[in-house]
C-alpha positions in Angstrom: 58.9 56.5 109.1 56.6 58.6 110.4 56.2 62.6 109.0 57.3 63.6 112.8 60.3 61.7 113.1 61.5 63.6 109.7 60.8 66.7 111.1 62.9 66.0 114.2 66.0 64.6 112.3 65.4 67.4 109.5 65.3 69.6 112.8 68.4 68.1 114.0 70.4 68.2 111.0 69.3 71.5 110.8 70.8 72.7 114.1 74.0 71.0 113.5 74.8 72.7 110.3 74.2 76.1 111.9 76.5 75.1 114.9 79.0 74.0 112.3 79.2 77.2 110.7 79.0 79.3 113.5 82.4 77.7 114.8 84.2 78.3 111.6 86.7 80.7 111.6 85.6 83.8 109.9 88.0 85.9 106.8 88.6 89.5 107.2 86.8 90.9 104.4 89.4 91.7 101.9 90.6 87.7 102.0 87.6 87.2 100.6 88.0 90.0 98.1 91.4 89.1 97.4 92.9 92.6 97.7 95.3 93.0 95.3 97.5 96.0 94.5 98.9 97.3 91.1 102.6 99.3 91.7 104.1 101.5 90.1 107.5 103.4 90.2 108.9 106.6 88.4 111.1 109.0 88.5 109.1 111.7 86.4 107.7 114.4 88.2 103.9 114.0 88.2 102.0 116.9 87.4 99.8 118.6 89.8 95.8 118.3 90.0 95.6 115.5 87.9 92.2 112.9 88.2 92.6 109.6 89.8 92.8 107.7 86.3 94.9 110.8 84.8 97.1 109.9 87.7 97.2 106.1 86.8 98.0 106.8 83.1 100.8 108.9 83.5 101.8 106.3 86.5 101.8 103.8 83.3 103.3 105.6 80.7 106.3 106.6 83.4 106.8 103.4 84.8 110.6 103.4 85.4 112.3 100.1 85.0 115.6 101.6 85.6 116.0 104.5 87.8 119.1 106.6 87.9 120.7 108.3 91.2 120.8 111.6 91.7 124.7 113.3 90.6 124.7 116.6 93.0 126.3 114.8 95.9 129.7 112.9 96.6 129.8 109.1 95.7 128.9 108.0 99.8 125.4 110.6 100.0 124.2 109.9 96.4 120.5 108.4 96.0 117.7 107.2 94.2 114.1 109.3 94.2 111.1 108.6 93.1 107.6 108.0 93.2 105.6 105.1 93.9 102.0 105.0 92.7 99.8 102.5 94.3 96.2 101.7 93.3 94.6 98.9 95.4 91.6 96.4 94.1 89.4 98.1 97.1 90.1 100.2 100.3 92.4 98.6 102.3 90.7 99.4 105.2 94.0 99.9 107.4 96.2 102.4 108.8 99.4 101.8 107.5 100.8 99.7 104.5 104.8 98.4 103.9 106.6 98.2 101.0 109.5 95.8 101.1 112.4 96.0 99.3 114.7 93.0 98.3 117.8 92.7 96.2 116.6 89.6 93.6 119.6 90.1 91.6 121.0 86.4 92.2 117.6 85.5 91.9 116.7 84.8 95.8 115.5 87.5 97.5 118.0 89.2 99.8 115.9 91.8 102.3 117.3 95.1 102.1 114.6 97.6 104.0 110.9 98.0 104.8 109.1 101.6 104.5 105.8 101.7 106.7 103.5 103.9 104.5 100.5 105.8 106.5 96.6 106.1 105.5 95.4 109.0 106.3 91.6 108.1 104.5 91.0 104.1 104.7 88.4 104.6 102.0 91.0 105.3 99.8 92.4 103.1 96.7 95.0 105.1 94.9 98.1 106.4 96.9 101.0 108.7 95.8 104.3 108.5 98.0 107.6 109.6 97.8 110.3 107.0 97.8 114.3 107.5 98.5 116.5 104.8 98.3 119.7 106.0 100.5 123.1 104.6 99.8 124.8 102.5 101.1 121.8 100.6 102.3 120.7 100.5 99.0 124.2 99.7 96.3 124.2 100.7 92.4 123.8 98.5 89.5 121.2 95.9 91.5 117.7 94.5 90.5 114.8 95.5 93.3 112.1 93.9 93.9 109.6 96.2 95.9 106.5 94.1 97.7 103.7 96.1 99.0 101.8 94.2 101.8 98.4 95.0 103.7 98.4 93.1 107.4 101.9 91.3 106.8 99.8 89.8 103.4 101.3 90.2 100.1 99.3 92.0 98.0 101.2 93.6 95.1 105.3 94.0 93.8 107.1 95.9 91.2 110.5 95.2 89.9 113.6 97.4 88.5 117.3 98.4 88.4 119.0 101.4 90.4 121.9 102.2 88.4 124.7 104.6 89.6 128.1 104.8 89.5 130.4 102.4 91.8 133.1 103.7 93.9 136.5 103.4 92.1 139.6 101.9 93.8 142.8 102.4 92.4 144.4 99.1 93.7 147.7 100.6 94.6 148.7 100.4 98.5 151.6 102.9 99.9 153.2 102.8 102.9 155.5 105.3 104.6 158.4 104.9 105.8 157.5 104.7 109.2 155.1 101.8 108.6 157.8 100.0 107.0 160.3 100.5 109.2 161.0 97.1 111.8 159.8 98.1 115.5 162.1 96.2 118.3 
């Protein structure tokens, strides 16, 4: 074979790799980065003017894995407040991110609401936002599973218990005596 007949099919093969990958589809950026998240919820009041990994730490050391509804209210307009503390593996690069909540206390996960979060700096990795979980959307003595995702993609989750107290029925039924009365 002679050296220009290797050029041309070197050449040729060549061309046909750079076609090929020229027609493959290309991954956003942060599926190639695999952004991840790391979540955290508490119900402690987080001081004021605090660094980014200040902010973390006390994020850890809070971490609720039960949290307890507020008391001030009647039984029907009681909640659960917190904080969630988000710090993604890099900037998500978005305007918006959800956090999902699901009830996984039979151990599927039953979809109970979805909380659009906004990003007002996309070069941002830490996040700070208040969270209230409203009854009767949200019922006492459960197991939540909260998923944060970034463009419908799953990219971090957090799990605990909202306890509170359940409404009481007596189980007695009265009737007066109209109700009881036979109507013609």
């Amino acid at each position: 074979m002679s050296s220009r007949s290797r050029h041309t099919i070197l050449a040729l093969a060549i061309g046909f790799a750079l076609t090929a990958l020229a027609l493959l589809p290309m991954q956003p950026a942060d599926a190639q980065r695999g952004l991840r998240a790391t979540v955290y919820v508490t119900q402690a009041a987080i001081p004021r003017n605090l660094s980014e990994r200040a902010l973390l730490g006390f994020a850890r050391g809070h971490q609720a894995r039960q949290m307890r509804e507020t008391t001030d209210t009647p039984l029907p307009q009681r909640r659960w407040l917190g904080n969630l503390v988000i710090q993604f593996s890099a900037p998500i690069d978005d305007l918006e991110y959800h956090a999902l909540y699901y009830d996984v206390t039979d151990g599927a996960r039953n979809f109970i609401d979805d909380m659009s979060i906004n990003v007002h700096d996309r070069t941002q990795r830490t996040f700070v936002q208040r969270i209230t979980l409203p009854r009767p959307r949200f019922r006492p003595n459960k197991q939540i599973e909260m998923v944060v995702t970034v463009r419908r993609a799953e990219v971090g989750r957090a799990r605990f218990n909202i306890l509170g107290e359940e409404e009481q029925r007596s189980g007695v039924v009265t009737f007066s005596d109209e109700d009881t009365r036979a109507r013609d």
